[in-house]
mmCIF file as Biopython writes it, N, C-alpha, C and O atoms, coordinates in Angstrom:
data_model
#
loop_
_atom_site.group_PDB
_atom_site.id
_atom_site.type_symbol
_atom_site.label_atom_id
_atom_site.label_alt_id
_atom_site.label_comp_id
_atom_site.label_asym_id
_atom_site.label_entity_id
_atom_site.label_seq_id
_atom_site.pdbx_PDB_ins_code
_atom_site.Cartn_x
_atom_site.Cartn_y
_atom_site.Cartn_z
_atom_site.occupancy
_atom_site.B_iso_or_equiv
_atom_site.auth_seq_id
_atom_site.auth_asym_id
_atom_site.pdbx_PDB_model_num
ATOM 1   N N  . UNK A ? 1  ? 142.459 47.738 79.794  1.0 0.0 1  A 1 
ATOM 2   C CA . UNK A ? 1  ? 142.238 46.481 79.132  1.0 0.0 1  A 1 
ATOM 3   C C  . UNK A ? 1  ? 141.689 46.725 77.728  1.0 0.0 1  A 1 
ATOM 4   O O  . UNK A ? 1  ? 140.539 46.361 77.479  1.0 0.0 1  A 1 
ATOM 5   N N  . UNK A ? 2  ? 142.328 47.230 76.931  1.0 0.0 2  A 1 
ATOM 6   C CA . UNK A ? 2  ? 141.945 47.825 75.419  1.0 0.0 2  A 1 
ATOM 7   C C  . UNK A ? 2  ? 142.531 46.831 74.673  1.0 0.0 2  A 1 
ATOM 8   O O  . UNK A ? 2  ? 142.218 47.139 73.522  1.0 0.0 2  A 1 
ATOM 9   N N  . UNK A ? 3  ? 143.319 45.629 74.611  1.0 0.0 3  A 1 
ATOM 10  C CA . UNK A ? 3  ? 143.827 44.672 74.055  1.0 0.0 3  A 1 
ATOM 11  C C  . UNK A ? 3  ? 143.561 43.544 74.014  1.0 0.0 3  A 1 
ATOM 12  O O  . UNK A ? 3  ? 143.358 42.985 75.092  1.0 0.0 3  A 1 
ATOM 13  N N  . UNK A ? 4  ? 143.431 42.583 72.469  1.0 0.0 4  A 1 
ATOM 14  C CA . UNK A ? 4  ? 142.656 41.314 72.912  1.0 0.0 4  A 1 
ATOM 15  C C  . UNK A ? 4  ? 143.612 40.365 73.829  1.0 0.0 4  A 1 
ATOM 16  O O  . UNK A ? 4  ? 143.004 39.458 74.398  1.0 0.0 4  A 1 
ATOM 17  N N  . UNK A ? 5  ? 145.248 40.446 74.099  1.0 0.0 5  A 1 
ATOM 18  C CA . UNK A ? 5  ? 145.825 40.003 74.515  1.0 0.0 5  A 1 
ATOM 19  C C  . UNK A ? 5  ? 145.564 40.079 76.210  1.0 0.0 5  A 1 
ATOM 20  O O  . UNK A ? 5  ? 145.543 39.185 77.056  1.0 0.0 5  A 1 
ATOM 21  N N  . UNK A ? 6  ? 145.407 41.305 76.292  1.0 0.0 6  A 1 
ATOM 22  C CA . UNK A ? 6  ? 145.198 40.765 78.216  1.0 0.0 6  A 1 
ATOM 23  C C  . UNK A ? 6  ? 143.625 40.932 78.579  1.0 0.0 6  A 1 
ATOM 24  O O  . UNK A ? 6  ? 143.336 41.055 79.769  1.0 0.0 6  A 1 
ATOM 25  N N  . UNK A ? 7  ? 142.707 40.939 77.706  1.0 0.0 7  A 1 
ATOM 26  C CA . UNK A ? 7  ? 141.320 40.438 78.048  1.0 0.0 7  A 1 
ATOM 27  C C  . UNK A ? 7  ? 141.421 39.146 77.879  1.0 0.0 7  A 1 
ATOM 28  O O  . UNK A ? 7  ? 140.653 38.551 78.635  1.0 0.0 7  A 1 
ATOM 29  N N  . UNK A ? 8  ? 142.320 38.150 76.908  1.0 0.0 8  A 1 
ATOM 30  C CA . UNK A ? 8  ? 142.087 36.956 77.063  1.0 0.0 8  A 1 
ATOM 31  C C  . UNK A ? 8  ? 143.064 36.154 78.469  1.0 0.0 8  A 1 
ATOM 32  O O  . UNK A ? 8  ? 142.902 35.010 78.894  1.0 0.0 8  A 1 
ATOM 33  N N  . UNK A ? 9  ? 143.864 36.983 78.856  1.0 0.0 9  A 1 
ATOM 34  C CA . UNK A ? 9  ? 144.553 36.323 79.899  1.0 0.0 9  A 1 
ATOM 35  C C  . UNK A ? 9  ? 143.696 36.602 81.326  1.0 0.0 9  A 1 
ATOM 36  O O  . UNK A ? 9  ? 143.567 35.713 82.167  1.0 0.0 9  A 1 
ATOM 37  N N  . UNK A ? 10 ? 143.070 38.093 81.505  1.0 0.0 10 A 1 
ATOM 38  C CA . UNK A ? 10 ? 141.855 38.058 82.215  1.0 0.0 10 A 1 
ATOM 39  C C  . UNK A ? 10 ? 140.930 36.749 82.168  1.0 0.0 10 A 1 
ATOM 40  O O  . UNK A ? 10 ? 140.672 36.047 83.146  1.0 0.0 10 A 1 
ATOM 41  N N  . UNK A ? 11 ? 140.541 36.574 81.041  1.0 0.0 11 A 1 
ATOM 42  C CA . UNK A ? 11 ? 139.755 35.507 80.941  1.0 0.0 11 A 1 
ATOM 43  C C  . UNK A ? 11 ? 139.700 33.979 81.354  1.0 0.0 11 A 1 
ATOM 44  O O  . UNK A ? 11 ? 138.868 33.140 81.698  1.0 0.0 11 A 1 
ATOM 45  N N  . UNK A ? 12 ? 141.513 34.135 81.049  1.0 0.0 12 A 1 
ATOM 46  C CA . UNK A ? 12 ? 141.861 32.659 81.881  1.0 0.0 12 A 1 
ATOM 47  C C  . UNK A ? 12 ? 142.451 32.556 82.845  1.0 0.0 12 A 1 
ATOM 48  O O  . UNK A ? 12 ? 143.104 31.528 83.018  1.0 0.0 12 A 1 
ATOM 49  N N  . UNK A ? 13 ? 142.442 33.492 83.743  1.0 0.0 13 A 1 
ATOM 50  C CA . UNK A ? 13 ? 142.758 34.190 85.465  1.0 0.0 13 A 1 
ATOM 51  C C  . UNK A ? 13 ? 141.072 33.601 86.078  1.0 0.0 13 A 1 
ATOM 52  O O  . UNK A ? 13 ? 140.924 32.665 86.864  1.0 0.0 13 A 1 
ATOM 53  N N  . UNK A ? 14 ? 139.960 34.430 85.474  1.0 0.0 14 A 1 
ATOM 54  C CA . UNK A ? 14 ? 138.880 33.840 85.919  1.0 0.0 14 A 1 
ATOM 55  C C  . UNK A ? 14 ? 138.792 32.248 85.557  1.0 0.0 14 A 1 
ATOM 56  O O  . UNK A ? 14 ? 138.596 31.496 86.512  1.0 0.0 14 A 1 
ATOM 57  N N  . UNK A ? 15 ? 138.932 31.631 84.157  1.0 0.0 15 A 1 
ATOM 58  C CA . UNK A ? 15 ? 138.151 30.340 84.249  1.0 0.0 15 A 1 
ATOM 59  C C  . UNK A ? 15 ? 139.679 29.672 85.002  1.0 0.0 15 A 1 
ATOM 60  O O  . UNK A ? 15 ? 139.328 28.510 85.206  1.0 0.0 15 A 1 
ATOM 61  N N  . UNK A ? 16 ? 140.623 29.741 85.329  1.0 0.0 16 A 1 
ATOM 62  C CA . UNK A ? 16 ? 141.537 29.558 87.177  1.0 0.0 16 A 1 
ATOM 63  C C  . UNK A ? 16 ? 141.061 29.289 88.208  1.0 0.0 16 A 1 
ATOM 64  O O  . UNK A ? 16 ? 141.139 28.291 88.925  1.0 0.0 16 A 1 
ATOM 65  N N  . UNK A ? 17 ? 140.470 30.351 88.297  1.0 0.0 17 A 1 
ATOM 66  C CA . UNK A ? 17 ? 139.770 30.647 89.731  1.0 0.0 17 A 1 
ATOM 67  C C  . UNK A ? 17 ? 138.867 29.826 89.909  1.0 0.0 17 A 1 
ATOM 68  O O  . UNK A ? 17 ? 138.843 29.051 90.865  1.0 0.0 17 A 1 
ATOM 69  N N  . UNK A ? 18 ? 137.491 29.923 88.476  1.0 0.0 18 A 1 
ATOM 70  C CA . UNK A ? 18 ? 136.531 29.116 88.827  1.0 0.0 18 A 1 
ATOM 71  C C  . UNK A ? 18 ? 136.626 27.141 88.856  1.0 0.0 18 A 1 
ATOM 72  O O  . UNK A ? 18 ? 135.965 26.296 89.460  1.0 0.0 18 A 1 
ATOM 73  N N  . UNK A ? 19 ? 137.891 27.049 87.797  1.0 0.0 19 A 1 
ATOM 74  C CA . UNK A ? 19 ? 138.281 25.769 88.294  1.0 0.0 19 A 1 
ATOM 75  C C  . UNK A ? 19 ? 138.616 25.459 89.982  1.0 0.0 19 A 1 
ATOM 76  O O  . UNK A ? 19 ? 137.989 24.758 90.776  1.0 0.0 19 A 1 
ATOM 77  N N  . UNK A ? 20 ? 139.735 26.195 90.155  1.0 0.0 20 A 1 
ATOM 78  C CA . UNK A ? 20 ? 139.908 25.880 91.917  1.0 0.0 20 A 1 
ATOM 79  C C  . UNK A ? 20 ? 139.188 25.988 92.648  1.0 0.0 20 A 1 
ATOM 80  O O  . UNK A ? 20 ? 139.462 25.554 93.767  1.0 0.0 20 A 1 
ATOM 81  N N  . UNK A ? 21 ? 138.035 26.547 92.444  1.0 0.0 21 A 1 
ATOM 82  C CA . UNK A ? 21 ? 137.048 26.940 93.818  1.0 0.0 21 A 1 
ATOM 83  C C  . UNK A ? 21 ? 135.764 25.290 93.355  1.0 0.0 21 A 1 
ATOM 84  O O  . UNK A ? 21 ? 135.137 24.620 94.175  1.0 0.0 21 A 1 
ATOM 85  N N  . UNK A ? 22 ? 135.777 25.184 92.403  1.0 0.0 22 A 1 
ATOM 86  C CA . UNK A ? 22 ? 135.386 23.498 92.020  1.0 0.0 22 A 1 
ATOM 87  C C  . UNK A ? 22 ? 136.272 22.273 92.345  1.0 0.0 22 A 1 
ATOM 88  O O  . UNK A ? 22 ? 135.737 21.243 92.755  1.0 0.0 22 A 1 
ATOM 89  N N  . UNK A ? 23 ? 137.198 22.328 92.227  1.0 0.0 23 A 1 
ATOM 90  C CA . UNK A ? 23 ? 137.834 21.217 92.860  1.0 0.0 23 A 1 
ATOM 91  C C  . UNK A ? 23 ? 138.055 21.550 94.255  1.0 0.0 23 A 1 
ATOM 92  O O  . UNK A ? 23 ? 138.146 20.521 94.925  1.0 0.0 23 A 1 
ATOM 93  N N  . UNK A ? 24 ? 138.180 22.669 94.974  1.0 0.0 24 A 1 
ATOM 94  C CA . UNK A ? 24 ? 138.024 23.025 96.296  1.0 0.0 24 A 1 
ATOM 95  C C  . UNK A ? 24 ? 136.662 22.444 96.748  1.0 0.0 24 A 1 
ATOM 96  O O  . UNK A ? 24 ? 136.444 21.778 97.760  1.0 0.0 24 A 1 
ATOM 97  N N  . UNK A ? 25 ? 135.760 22.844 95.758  1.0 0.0 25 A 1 
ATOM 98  C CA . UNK A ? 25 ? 134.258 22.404 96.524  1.0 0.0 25 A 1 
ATOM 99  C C  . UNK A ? 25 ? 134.075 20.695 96.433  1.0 0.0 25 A 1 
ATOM 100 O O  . UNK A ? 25 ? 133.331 19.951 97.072  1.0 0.0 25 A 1 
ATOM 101 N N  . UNK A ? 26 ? 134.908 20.454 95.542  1.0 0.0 26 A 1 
ATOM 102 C CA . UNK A ? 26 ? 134.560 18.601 95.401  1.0 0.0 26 A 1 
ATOM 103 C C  . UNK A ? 26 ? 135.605 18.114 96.303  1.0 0.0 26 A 1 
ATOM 104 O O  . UNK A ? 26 ? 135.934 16.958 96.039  1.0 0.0 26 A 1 
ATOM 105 N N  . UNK A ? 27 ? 136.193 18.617 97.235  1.0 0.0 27 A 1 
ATOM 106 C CA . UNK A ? 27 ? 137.354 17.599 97.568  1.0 0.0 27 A 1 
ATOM 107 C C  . UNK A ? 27 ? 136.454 18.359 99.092  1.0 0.0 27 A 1 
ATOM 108 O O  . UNK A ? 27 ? 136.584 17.483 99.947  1.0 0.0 27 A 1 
ATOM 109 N N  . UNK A ? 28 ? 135.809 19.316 99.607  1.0 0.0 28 A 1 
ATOM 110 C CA . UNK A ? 28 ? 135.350 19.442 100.571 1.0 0.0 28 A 1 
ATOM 111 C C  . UNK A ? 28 ? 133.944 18.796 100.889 1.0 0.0 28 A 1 
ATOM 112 O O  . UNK A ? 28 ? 133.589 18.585 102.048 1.0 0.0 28 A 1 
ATOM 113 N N  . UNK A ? 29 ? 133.226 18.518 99.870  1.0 0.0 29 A 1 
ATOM 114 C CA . UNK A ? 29 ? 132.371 17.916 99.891  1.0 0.0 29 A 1 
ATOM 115 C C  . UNK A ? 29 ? 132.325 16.315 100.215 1.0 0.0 29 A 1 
ATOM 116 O O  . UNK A ? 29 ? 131.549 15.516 100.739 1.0 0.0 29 A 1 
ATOM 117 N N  . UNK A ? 30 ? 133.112 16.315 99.838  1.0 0.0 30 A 1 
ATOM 118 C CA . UNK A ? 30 ? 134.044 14.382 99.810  1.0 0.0 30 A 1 
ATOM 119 C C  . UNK A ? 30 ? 134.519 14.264 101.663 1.0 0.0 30 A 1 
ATOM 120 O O  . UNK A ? 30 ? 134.818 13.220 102.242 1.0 0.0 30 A 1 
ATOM 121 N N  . UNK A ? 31 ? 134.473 15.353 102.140 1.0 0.0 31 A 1 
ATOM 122 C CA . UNK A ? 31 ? 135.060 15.435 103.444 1.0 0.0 31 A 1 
ATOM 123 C C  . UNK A ? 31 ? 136.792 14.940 103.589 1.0 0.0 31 A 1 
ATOM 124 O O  . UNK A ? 31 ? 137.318 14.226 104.443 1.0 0.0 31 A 1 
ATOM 125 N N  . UNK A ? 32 ? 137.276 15.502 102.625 1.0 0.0 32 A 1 
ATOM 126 C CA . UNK A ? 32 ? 138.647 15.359 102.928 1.0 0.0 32 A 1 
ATOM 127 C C  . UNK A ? 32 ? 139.009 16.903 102.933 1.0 0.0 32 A 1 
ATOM 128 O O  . UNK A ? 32 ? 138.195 17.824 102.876 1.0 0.0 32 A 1 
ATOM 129 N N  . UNK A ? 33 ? 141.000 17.053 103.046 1.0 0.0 33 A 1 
ATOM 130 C CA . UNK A ? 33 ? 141.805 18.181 103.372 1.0 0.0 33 A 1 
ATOM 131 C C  . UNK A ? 33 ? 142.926 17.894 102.234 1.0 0.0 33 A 1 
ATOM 132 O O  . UNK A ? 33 ? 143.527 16.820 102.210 1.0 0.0 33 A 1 
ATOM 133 N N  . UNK A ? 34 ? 143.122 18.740 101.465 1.0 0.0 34 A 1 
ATOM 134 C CA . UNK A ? 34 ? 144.332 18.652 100.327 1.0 0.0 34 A 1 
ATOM 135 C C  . UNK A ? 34 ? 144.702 19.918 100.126 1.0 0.0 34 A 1 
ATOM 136 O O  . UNK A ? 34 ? 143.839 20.746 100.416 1.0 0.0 34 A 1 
ATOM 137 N N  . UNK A ? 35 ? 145.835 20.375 99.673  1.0 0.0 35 A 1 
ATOM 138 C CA . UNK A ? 35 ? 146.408 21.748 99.144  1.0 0.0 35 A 1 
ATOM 139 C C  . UNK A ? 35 ? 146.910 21.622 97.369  1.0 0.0 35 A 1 
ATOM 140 O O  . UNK A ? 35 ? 147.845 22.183 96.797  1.0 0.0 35 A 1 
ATOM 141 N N  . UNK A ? 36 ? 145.693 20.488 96.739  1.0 0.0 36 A 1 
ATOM 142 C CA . UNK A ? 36 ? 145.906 20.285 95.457  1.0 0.0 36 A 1 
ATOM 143 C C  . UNK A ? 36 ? 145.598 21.281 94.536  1.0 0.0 36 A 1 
ATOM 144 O O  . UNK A ? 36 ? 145.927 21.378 93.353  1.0 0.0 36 A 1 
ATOM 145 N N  . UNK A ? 37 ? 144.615 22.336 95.555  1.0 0.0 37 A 1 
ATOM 146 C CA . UNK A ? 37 ? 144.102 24.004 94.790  1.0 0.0 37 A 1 
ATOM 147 C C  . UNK A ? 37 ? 145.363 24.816 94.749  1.0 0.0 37 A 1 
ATOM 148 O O  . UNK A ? 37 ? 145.422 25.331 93.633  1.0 0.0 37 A 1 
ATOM 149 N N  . UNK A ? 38 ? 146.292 25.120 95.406  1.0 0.0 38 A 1 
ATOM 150 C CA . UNK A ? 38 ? 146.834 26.181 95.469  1.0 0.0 38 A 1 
ATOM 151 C C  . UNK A ? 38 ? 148.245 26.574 94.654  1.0 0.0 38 A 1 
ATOM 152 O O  . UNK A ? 38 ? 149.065 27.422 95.007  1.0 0.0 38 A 1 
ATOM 153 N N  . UNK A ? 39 ? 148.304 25.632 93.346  1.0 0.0 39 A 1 
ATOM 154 C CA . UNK A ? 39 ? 148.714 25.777 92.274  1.0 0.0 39 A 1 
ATOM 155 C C  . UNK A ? 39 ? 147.651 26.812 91.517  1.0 0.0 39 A 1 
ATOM 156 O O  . UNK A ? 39 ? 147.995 27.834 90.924  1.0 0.0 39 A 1 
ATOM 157 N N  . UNK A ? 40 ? 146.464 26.393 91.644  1.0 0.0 40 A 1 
ATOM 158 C CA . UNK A ? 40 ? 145.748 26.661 90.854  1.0 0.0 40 A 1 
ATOM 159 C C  . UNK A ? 40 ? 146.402 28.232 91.130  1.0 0.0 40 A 1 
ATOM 160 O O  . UNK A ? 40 ? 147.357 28.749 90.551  1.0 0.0 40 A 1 
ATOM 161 N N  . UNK A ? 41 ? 145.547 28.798 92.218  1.0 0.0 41 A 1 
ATOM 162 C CA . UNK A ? 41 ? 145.846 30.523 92.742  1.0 0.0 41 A 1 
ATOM 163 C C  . UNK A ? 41 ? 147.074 31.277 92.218  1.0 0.0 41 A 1 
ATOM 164 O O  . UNK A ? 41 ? 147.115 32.407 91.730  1.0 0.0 41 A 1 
ATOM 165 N N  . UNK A ? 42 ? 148.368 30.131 92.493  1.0 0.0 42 A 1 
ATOM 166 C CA . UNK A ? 42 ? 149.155 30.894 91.928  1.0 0.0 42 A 1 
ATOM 167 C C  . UNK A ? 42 ? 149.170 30.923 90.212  1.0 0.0 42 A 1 
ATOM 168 O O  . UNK A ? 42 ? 149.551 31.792 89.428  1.0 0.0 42 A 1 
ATOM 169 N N  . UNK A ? 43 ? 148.842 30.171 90.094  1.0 0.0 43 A 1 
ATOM 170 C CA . UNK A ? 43 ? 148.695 30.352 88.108  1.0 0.0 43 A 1 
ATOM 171 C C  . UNK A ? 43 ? 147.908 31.064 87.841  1.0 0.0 43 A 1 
ATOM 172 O O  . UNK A ? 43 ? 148.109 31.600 86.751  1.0 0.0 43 A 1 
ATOM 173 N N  . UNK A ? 44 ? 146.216 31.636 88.807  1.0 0.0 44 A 1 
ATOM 174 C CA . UNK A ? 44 ? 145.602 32.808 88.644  1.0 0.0 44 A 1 
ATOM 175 C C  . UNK A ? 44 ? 146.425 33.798 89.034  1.0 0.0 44 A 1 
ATOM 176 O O  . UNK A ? 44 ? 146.522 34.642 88.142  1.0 0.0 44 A 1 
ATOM 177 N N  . UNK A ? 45 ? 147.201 34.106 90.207  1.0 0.0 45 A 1 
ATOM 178 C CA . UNK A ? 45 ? 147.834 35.527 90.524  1.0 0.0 45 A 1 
ATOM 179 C C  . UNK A ? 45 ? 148.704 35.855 89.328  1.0 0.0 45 A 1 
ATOM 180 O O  . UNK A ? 45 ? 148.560 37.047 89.056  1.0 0.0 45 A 1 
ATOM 181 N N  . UNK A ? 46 ? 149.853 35.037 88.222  1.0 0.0 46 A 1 
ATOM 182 C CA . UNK A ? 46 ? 150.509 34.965 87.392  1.0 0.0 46 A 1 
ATOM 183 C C  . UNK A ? 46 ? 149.330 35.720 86.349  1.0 0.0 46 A 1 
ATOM 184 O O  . UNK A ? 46 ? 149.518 36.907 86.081  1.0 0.0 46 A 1 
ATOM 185 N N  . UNK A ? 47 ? 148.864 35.449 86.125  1.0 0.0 47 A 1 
ATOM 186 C CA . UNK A ? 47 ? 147.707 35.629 84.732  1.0 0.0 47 A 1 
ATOM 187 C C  . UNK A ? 47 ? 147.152 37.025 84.951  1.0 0.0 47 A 1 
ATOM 188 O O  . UNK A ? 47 ? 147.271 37.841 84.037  1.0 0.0 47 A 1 
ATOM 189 N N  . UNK A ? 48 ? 146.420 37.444 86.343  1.0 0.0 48 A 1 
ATOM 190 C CA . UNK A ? 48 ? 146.139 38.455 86.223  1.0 0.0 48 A 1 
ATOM 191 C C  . UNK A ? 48 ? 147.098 39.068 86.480  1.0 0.0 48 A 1 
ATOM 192 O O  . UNK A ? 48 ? 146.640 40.179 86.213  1.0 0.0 48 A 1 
ATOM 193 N N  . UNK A ? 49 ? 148.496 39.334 86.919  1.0 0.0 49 A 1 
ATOM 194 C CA . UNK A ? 49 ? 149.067 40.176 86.915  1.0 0.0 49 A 1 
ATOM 195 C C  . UNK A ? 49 ? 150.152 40.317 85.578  1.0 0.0 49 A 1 
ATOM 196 O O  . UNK A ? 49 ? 150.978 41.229 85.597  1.0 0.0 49 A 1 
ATOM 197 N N  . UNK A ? 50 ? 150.101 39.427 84.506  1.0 0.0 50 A 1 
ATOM 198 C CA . UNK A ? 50 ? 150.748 39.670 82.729  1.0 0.0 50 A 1 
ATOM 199 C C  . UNK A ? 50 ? 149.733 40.101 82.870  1.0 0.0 50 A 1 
ATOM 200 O O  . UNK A ? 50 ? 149.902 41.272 82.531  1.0 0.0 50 A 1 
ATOM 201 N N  . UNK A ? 51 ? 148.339 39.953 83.251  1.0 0.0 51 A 1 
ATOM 202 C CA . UNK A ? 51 ? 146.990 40.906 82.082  1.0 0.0 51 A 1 
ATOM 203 C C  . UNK A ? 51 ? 147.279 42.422 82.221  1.0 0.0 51 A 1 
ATOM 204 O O  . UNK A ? 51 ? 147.444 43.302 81.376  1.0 0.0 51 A 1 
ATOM 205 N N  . UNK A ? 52 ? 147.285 42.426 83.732  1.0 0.0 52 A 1 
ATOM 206 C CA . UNK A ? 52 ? 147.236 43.996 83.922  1.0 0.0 52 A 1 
ATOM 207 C C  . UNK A ? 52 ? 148.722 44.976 83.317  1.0 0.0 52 A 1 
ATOM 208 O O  . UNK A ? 52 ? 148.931 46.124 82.924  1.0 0.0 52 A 1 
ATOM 209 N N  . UNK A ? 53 ? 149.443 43.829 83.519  1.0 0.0 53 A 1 
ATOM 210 C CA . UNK A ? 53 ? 151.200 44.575 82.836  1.0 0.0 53 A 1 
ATOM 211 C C  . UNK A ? 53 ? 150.526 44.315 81.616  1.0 0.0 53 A 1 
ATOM 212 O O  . UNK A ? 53 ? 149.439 44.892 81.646  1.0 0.0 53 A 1 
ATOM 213 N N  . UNK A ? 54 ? 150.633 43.928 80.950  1.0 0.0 54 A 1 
ATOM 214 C CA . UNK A ? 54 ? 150.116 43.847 79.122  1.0 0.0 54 A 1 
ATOM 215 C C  . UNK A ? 54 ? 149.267 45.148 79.156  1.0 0.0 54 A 1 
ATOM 216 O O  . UNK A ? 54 ? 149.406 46.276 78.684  1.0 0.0 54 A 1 
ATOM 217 N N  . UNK A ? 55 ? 148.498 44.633 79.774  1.0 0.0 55 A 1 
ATOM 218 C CA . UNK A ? 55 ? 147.227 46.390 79.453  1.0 0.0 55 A 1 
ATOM 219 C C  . UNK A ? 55 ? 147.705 47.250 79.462  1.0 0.0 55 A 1 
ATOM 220 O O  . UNK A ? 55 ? 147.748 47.753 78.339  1.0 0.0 55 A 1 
ATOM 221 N N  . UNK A ? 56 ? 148.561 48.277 80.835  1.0 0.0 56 A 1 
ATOM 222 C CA . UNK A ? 56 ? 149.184 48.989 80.643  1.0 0.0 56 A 1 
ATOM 223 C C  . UNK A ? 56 ? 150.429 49.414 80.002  1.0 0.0 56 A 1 
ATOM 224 O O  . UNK A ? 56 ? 150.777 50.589 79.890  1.0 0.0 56 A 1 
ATOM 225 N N  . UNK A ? 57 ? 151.067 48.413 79.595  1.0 0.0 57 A 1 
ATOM 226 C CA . UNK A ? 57 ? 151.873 48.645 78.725  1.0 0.0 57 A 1 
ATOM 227 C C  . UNK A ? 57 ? 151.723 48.990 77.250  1.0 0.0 57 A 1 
ATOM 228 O O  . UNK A ? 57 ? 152.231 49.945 76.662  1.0 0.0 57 A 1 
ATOM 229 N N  . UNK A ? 58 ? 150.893 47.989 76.736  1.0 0.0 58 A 1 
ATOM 230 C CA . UNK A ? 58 ? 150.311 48.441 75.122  1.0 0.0 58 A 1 
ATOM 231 C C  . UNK A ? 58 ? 149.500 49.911 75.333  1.0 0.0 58 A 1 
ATOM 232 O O  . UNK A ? 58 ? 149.557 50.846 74.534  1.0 0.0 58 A 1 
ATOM 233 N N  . UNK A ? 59 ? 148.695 49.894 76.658  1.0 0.0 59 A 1 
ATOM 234 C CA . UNK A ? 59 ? 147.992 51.339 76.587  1.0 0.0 59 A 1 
ATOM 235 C C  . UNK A ? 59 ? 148.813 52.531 76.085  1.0 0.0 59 A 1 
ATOM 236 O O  . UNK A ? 59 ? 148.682 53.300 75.133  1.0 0.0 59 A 1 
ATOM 237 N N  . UNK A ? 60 ? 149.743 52.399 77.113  1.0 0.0 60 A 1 
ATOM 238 C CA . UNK A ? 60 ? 150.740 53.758 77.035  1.0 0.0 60 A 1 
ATOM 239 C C  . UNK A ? 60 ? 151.476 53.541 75.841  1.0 0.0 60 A 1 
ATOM 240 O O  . UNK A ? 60 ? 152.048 54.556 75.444  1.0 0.0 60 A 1 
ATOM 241 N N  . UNK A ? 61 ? 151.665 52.313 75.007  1.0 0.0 61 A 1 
ATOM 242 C CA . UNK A ? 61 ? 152.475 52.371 73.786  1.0 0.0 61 A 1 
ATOM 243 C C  . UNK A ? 61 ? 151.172 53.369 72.446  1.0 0.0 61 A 1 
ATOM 244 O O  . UNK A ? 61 ? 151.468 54.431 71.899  1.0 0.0 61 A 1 
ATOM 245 N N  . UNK A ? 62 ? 150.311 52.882 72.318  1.0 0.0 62 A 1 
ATOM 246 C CA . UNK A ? 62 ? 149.456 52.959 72.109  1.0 0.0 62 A 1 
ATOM 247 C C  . UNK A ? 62 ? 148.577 54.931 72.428  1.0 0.0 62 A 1 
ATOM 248 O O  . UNK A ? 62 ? 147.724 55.465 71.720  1.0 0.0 62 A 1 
ATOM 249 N N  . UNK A ? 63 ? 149.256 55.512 73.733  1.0 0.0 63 A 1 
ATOM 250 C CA . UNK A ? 63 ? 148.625 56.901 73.504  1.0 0.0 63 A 1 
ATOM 251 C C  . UNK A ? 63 ? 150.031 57.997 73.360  1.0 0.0 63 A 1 
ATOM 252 O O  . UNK A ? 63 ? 149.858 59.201 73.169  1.0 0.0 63 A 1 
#
């Protein structure tokens, strides 16, 4: 992760995550059941996995 390009997609893999696990916690708290999170996950799995292809790719361009 030597690139500002996939530290910032890292970055928005986490603030992903921490959105869904907030609307997970407000829609459980409310005492209901929805699968309105699991967009979210996959738009985090998407993100961190361009971060980690970006990283290694510029790395090795790069040594």
């Amino acid at each position: 992760m030597r690139n500002r390009v996939s530290k910032f997609l890292l970055n928005s893999a986490i603030a992903v995550v921490s959105s869904a696990c907030l609307v997970k916690g407000i829609v459980e708290v409310s005492g209901r059941t929805t699968s309105v999170d699991m967009p979210y996950w996959y738009v985090e799995a998407g993100l961190l996995c361009l971060s980690l292809l970006i990283g290694f790719i510029r790395s090795r361009k790069l040594a």
